[in-house]
C-alpha positions as CSV (number, residue, x, y, z in Angstrom):
1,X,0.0,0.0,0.0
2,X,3.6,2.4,0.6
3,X,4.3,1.4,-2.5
4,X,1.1,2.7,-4.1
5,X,0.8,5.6,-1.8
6,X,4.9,6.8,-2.9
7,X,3.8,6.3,-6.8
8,X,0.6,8.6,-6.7
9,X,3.3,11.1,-4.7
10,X,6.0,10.6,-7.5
11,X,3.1,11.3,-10.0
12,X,2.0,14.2,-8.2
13,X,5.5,15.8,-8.1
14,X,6.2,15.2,-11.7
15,X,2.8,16.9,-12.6
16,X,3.2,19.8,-10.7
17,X,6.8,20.0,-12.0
18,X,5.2,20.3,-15.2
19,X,2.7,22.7,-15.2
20,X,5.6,25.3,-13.5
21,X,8.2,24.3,-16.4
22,X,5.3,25.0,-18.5
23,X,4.7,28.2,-17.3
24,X,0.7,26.8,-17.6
25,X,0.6,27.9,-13.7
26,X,2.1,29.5,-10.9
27,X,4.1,27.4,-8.5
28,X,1.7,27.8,-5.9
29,X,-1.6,27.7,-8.0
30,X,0.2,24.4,-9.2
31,X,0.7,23.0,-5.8
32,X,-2.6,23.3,-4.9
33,X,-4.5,21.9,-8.1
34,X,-1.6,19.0,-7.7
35,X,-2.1,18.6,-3.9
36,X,-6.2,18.3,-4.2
37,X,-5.5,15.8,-7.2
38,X,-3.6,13.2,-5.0
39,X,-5.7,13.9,-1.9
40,X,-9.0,13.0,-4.2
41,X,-6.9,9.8,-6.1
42,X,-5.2,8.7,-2.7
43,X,-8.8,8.5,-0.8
44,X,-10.0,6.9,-4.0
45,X,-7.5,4.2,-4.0
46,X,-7.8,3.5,-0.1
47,X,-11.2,3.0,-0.4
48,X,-10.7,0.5,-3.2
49,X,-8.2,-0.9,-1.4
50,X,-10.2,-1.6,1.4
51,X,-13.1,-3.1,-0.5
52,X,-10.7,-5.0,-2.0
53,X,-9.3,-6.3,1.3
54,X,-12.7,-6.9,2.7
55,X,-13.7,-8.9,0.1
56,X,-11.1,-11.1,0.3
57,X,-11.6,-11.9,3.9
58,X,-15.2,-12.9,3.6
59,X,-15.4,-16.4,3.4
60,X,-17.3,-18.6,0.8
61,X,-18.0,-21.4,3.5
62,X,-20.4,-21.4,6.1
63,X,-19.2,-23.5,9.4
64,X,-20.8,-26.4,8.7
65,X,-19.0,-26.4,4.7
66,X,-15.5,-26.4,6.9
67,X,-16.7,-28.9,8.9
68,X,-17.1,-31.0,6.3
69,X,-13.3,-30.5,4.8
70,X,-11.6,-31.0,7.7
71,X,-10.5,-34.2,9.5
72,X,-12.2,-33.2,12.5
73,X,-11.0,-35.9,14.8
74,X,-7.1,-35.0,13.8
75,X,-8.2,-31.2,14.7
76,X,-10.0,-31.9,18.2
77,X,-7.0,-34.3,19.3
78,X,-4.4,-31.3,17.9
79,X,-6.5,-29.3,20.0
80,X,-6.6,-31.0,22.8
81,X,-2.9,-31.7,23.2
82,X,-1.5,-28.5,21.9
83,X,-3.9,-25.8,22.0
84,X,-5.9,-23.8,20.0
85,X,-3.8,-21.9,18.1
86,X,-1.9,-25.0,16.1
87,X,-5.2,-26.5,15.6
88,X,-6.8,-23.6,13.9
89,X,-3.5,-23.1,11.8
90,X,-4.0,-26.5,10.7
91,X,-7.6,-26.3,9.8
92,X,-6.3,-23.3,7.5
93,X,-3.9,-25.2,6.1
94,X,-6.4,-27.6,5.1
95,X,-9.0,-25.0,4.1
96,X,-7.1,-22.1,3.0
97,X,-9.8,-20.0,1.9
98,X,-11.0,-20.0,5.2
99,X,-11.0,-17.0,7.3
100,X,-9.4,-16.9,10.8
101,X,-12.5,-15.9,12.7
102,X,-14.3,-19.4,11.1
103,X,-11.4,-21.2,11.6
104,X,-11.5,-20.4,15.6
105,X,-15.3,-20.5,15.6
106,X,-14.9,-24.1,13.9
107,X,-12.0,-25.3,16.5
108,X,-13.6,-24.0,19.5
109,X,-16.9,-25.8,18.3
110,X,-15.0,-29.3,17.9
């Protein structure tokens, strides 16, 4: 997200270099259309970003659909003599796609 966020800067700079080279604005007119510009694209790209990122974190399965995938024995004995935590890192292993909240509701429900 740096990454993104340090490009749209980069972008910014070049583009208000340019309209002052130009002589299409004054330095600080420039710095202020340039400045709203990446305010409006960096809000625009968190927001995607975050939709994005919220979307991938909803999982397709209900509980009982990873209930189903899973070796549930293996999981409650893991569980049992290990904790919680490696068994619900196992049951993501063996369900990737599921999130950790429905990995922990699953393990807890064993």
């Amino acid at each position: 997200m740096l990454k993104i966020f340090l490009g749209l800067l980069v972008v910014a700079a070049v583009a208000w270099l340019a309209l002052v080279l130009t002589d299409a604005a004054k330095p600080s007119d420039a710095l202020v259309t340039v400045g709203g510009a990446f305010v409006i694209l960096a809000a625009i790209t968190d927001a995607t970003m975050r939709h994005k990122r919220q979307a991938r974190q909803r999982s397709p399965f209900s509980l009982d659909d990873i209930r189903q995938r899973v070796d549930s024995d293996a999981l409650r004995q893991l569980r049992d003599s290990k904790g919680e935590v490696p068994a619900v890192k196992e049951l993501r292993k063996q369900v990737p796609e599921a999130s950790l909240l429905d990995a922990t509701k699953v393990i807890r429900s064993l």
